[in-house]
N, C-alpha and C positions, 0 to 999 in steps of 0.2 A: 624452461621448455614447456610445461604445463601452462604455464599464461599464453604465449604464444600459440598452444593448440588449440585454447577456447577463444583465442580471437579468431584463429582462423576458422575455426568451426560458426565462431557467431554470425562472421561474416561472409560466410560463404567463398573463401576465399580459396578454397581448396581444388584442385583438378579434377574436372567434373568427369572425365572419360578415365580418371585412374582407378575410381574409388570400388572395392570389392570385399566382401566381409573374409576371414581366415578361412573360411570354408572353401573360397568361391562363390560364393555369392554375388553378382552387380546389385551396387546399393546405390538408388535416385534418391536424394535429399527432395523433398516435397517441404516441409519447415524443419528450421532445422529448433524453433523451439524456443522457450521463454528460458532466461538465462534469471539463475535461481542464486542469489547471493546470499541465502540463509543455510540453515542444516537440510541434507536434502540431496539427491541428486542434480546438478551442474546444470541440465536443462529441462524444463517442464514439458510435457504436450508435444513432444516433436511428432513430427511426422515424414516416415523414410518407406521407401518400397524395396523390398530386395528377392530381385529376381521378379514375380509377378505376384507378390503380397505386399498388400499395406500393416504397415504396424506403425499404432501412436502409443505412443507411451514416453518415457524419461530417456535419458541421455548421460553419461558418465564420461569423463574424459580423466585418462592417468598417464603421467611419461610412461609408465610400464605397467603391462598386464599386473603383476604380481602386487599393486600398490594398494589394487581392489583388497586385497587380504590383509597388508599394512595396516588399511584403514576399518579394519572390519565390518568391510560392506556384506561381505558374508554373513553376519550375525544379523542384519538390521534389514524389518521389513520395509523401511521407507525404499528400500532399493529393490526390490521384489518385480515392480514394473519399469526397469531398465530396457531398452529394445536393443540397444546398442551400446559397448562399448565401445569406446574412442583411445588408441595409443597411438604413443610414437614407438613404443616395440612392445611386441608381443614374446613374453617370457613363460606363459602358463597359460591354462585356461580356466575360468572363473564361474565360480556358479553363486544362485542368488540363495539368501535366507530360506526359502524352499524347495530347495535342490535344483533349480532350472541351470542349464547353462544358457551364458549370456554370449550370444554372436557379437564378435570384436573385428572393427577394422584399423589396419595401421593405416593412419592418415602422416604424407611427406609432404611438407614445407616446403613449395616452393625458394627458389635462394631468392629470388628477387624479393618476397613478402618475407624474410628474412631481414633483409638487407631494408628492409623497410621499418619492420620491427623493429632493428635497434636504435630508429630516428625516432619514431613514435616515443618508445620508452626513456630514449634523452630529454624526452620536454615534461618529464613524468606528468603531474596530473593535468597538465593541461593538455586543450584541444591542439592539433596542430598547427593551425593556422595566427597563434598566439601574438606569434612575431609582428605580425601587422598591422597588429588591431591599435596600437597608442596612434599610429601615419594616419587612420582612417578618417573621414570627415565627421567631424560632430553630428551635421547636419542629418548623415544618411547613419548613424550610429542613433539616433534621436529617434530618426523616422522607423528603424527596423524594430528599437524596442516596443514602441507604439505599437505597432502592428502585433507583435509576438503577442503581448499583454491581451489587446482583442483579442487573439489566438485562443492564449486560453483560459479563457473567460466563454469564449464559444463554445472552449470543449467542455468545461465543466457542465454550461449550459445543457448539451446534449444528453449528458448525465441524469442530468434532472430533473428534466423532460422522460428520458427513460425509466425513471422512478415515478415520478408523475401516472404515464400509463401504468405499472406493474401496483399501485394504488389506486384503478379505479379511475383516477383523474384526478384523484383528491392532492390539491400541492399543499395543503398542512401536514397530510402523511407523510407527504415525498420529502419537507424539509424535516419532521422528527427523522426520516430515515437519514437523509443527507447528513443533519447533526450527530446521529448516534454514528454514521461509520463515521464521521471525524471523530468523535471521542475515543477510537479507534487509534489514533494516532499511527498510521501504517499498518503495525505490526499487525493488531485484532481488526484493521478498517473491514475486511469482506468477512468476518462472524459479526461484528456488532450491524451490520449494514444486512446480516441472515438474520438477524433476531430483533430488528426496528420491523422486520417487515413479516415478522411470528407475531409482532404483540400488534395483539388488534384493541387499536384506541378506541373504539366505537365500547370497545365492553369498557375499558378502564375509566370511561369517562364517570361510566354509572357508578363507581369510588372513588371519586377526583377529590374528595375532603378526607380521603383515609390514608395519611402516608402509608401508614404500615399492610395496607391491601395493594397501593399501587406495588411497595415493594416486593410483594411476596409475588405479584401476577410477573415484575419483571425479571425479577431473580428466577422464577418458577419458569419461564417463558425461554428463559437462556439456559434452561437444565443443569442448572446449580443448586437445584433442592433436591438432589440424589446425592446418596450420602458415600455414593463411590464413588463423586467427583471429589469428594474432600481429601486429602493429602493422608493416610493411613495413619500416622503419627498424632495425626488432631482430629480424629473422626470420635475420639472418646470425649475429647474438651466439645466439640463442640454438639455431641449430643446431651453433655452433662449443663453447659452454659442455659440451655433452653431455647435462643430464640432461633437457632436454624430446626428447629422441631417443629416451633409457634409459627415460621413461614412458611412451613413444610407442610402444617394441616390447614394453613388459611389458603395454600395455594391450591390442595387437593380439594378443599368447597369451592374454591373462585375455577376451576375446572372443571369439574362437576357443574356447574351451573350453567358454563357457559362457554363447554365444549372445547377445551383448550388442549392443546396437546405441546408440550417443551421440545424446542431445539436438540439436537445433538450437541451436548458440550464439550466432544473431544475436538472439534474445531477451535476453542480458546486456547493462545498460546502463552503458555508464563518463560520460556526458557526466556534467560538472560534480559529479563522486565525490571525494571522497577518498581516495588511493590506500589506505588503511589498509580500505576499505568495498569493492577491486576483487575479484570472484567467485573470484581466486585464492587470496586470503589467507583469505579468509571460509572455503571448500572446503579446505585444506590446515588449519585450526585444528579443523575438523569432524572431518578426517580424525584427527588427533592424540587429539580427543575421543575417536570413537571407539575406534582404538586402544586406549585407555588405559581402555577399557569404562567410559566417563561417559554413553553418550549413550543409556543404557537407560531406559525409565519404571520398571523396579523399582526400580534406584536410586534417583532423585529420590525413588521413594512412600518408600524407609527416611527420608529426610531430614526431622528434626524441627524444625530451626532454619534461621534464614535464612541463616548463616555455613558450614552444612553443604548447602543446595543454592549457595549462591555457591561453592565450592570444586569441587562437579563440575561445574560453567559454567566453570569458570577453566580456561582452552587456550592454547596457542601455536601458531606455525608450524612446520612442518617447517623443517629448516637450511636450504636453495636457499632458501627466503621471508625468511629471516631479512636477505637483503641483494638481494631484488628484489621489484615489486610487477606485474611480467607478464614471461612469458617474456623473456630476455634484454637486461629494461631492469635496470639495477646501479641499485641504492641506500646509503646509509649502513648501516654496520651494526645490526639493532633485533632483539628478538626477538617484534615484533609479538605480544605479549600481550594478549590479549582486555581491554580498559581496562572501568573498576568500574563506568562509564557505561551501557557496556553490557552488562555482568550484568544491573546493576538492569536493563534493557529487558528483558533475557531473562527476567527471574524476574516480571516483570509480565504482561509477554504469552506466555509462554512454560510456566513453571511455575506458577504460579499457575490460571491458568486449567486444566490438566492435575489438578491438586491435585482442584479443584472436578469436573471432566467426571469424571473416575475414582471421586469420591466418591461422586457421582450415581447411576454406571452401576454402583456394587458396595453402593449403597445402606448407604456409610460415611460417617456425618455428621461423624467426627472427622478425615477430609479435607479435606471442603468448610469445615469451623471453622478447617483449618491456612490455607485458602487465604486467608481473612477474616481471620486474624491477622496473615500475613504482610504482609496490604495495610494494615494499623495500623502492623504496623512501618516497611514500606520507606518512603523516604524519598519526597517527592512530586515528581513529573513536572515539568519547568523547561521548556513549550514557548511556545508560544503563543497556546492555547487555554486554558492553567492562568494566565497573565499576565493574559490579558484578560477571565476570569470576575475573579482578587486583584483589579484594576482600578477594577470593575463593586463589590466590596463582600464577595464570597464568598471565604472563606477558605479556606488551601488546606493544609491541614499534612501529610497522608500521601498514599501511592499509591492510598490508598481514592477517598479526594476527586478526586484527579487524575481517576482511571478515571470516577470520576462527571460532574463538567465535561465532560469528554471526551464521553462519552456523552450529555450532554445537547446539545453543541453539535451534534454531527455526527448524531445522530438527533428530534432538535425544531427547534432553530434554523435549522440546515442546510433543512430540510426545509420552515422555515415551519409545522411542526404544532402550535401555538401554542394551540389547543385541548385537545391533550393533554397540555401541560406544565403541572403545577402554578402555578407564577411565571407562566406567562399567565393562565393562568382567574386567580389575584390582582390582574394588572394590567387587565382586563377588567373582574372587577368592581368596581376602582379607580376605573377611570375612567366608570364608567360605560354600557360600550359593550354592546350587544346584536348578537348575531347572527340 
């Protein structure tokens, strides 16, 4: 029942003249809000009016009032800016980690979105339109990837161009920034992508021959030389170890000198990470990058083949990383080497897209052609959205295709715009259906 409420809430699919908080209250859905698939409240940012006040804030959805307590949302400040409760019954009433009570509406499920629901969920992860797609013509299956792939390739574009300006104009900035939120890999992409754009390369350049100063200025810059981000357990090892001391006072002179002020580090996320993926190894392999003058866009643009940008991707860690994954926690010894995994991810979102933006803004078509080769050549994306398009019938052989799936799920599917995607207006007129 809880799936079904947050579809219907996602989608707006709820009876717009029913909807009233338990008070009384009329509640107008303005957005209903970013759907949060981590720890967290259910939706981010919404935006609802009730009665004649706007409130944004979070969004919670429970089969029952009472589940809020189950789950002890009670105890937890992440739930603090809730506006709304969402049931399907109201058993109690709830209040947040600071004593607020939180206004609840029981939201009813139409029978027909019901009845629709349990079609939806019989084709589990696939879209519904599944059935159709092997009958479809190659020809216009061929043409709609093409287009998708431009898609987004455009969007990424837009991206980086909007980094672009918030650099000044400078596109060597805009792509260290581009590259560090990808080192990001999702989870960390919007802090490393907050803290490409804290570290001002203009100073570090003036210690471009001192690994050990680039790394204190980016460790120092992403607010990891405070010794209360270190984990309580190992704040003694790694004061006693030395070198988070030794980066601690090169960073307090490389700040001092040159006016630097660190990130908030409670934005870095470690739950449920891979220590190989923790902000320090990712930022100490950057650091190496640069160092070793890789992490320029004039470089990448000399690079004609795929094996020539995989090779200025390819980083390691400084030595201290080589046998820890945070300050003063000891690990086996590795030389956490950037794995081939994730090159490919970097040259897909990363250089590629770059290839493309630059071609664009210098009005070089034999950029933007390397960027479209390169997604013929690279190999194609292994997630779960490339699984469940193979699944459905569409074949998936390069990083072109990938990027296309991709872009079709999360900007059509996702979205329900089933009018604008090709394969709907097919299954529509398939079946029949008039809007």
């Amino acid at each position: 029942m809880e799936q079904l409420l947050h579809y219907v809430w996602k989608h707006k699919l709820f009876l717009l003249n029913e909807l009233k908080t338990d008070d009384g209250r009329n509640v107008e859905v303005i957005d209903v809000g970013l759907h949060n698939s981590d720890a967290g409240p259910d939706f981010f940012n919404a935006k609802i009016k009730m009665n004649d006040t706007m409130w944004a804030g979070n969004i919670e959805i429970h089969d029952k009032s009472s589940d809020w307590y189950l789950h002890n949302h009670d105890k937890d400040k992440a739930y603090n800016n809730v506006v709304l409760h969402i049931t399907g019954m109201k058993d109690t009433d709830i209040k947040t980690e600071d004593g607020r009570y939180v206004p609840q509406m029981v939201m009813e499920v139409p029978q027909n979105i019901r009845e629709n629901y349990r079609e939806l969920i019989s084709t589990d992860s696939y879209p519904p339109c599944y059935k159709i797609i092997t009958q479809l013509p190659k020809l216009m299956i061929h043409s709609w990837m093409s287009t998708l792939q431009v898609e987004r390739l455009e969007q990424k574009t837009e991206q980086i161009k909007r980094r672009v300006e918030l650099c000044n104009k400078s596109w060597e900035d805009a792509y260290f920034v581009t590259l560090a939120r990808n080192y990001g890999f999702g989870t960390n992409g919007d802090a490393f992508e907050a803290w490409a754009m804290n570290v001002p390369l203009h100073d570090v350049d003036h210690h471009r021959d001192n690994l050990f100063q680039i790394e204190a200025m980016f460790m120092g810059q992403a607010g990891l030389l405070d010794i209360n981000t270190v984990p309580e357990r190992y704040q003694r090892d790694a004061v006693n170890e030395g070198y988070f001391s030794k980066l601690s006072n090169e960073y307090i002179y490389l700040a001092h000198k040159f006016g630097l002020k660190p990130m908030d580090a409670s934005i870095w996320k470690f739950l449920r990470m891979r220590p190989n993926n923790f902000p320090h190894i990712r930022i100490s392999q950057l650091a190496n990058m640069y160092y070793e003058r890789k992490a320029g866009l004039s470089i990448l643009m000399e690079c004609h083949t795929l094996d020539e940008a995989r090779k200025i991707l390819a980083t390691h860690v400084t030595s201290y990383w080589e046998t820890h994954y945070t300050f003063g926690s000891t690990s086996v010894k590795n030389e956490k080497n950037i794995s081939p995994f994730s090159i490919n991810l970097l040259l897909i979102n990363t250089a590629i897209p770059m290839f493309f933006a630059y071609g664009k803004h210098k009005s070089d078509e034999s950029l933007c052609d390397r960027a479209f080769d390169f997604l013929e050549e690279l190999k194609a994306e292994n997630n779960f959205i490339t699984r469940m398009w193979s699944q459905c019938g569409l074949k998936v052989t390069c990083a072109g295709d990938s990027q296309a799936l991709i872009q079709l799920k999360k900007e059509y599917c996702d979205r329900k715009d089933c009018l604008r995607c090709r394969i709907g207006y097919e299954y529509l007129k398939k079946n029949e259906i008039y809007i």
